[in-house]
C-alpha positions in Angstrom: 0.9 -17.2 -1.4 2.7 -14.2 -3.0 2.8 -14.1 -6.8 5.5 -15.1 -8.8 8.2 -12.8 -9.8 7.3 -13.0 -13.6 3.7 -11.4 -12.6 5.0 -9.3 -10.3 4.5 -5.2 -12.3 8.2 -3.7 -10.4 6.9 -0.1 -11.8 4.0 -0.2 -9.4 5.7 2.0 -7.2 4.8 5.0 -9.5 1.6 4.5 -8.6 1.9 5.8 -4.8 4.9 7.8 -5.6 2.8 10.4 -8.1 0.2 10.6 -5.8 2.1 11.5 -3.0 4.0 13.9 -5.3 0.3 15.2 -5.7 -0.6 15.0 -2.4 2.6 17.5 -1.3 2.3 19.6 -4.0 -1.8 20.4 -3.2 -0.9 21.4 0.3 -1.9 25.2 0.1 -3.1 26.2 3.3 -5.6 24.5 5.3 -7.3 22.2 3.3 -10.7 21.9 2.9 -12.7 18.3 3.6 -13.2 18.1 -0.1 -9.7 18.5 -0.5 -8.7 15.4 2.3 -11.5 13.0 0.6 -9.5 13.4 -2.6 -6.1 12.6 -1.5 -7.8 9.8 0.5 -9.2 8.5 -2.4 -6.3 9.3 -4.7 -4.0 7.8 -2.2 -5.7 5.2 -1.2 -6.4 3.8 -4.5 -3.0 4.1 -5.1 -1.5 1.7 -2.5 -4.3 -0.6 -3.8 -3.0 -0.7 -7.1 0.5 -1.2 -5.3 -0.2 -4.3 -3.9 -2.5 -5.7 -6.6 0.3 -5.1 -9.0 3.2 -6.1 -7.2 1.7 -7.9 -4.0 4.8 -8.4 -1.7 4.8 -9.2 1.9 3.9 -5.9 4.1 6.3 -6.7 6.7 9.1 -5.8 3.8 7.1 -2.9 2.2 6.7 -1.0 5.5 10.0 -1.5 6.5 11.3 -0.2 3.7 8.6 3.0 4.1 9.3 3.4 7.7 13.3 3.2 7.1 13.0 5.5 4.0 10.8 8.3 6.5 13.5 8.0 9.5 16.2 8.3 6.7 14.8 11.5 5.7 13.8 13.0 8.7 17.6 12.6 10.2 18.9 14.1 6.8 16.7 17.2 7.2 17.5 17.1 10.8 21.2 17.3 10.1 21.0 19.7 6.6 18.0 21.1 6.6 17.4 24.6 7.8 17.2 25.3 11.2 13.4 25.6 11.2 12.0 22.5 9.2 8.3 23.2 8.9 5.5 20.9 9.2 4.8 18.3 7.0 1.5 19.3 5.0 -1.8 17.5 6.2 -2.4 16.4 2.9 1.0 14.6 2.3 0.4 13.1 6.1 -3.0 11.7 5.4 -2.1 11.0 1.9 1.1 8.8 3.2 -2.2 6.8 6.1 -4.0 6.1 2.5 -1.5 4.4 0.7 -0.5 2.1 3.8 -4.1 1.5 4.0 -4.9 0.6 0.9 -2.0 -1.8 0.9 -3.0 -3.3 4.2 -6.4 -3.9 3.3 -5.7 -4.9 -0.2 -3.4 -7.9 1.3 -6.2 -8.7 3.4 -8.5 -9.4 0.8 -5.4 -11.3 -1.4 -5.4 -13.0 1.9 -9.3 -13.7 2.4 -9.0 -14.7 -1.3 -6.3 -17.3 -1.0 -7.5 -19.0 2.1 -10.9 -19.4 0.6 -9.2 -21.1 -2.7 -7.4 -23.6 -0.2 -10.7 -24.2 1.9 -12.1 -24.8 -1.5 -9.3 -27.1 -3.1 -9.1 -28.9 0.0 -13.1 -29.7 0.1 -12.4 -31.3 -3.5 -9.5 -33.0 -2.6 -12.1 -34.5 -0.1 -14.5 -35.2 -1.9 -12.9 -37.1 -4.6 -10.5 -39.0 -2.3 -14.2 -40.3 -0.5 -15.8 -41.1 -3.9 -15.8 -44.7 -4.9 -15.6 -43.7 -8.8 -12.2 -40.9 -7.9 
């Protein structure tokens, strides 16, 4: 079950949008394995946040994300300079961090809510077979 609208934080989005903002702006270079922990970490616990603040279903959220990369990738193919140059390695890795934070996060929203229904379900049980419910 998704939450409600009214407890659903829209601005969540910041959260994975600064960090990726981050993420592009670190690339300097070759970064070091320090450097790719962080923006695996950074990332990652942005797209957690993400979908603990405004869970939604990930079929929609990566649509959107995988539209919005094509979108940009024909506009720089069609006006952008005639050699584009390769996105940086933090940005890449930082973009796998936030989709995997938001995929494991709704697998433990997920976990969560099937284990509330198991539990419901084993009271509903129990009280219907009581002689005193």
């Amino acid at each position: 079950m998704l939450a409600s609208p009214g407890r659903r934080r829209g601005w969540a989005f910041l959260f994975p949008l600064l960090a990726l903002g981050w993420a592009g702006s670190a690339a300097d270079g070759r970064p070091s394995g320090f450097e790719l922990v962080t923006v695996v970490a950074v990332c990652g616990l942005s797209g957690i946040a993400w979908q603990l603040l405004h869970r939604r279903d990930l079929v929609d959220r990566l649509t959107y994300a995988a539209a919005s990369v094509v979108g940009i990738a024909v506009v720089f193919a069609v006006f952008g300079p005639d050699r584009v140059s390769v996105l940086p390695t933090q940005l890449a890795v930082g973009v796998g961090a936030v989709l995997a934070g938001c995929v494991y996060t709704e697998q433990w929203w997920r976990s969560r809510d099937e284990a509330r229904a198991l539990a419901h379900d084993a009271r509903s049980r129990t009280s219907a077979a009581s002689p005193l419910g």
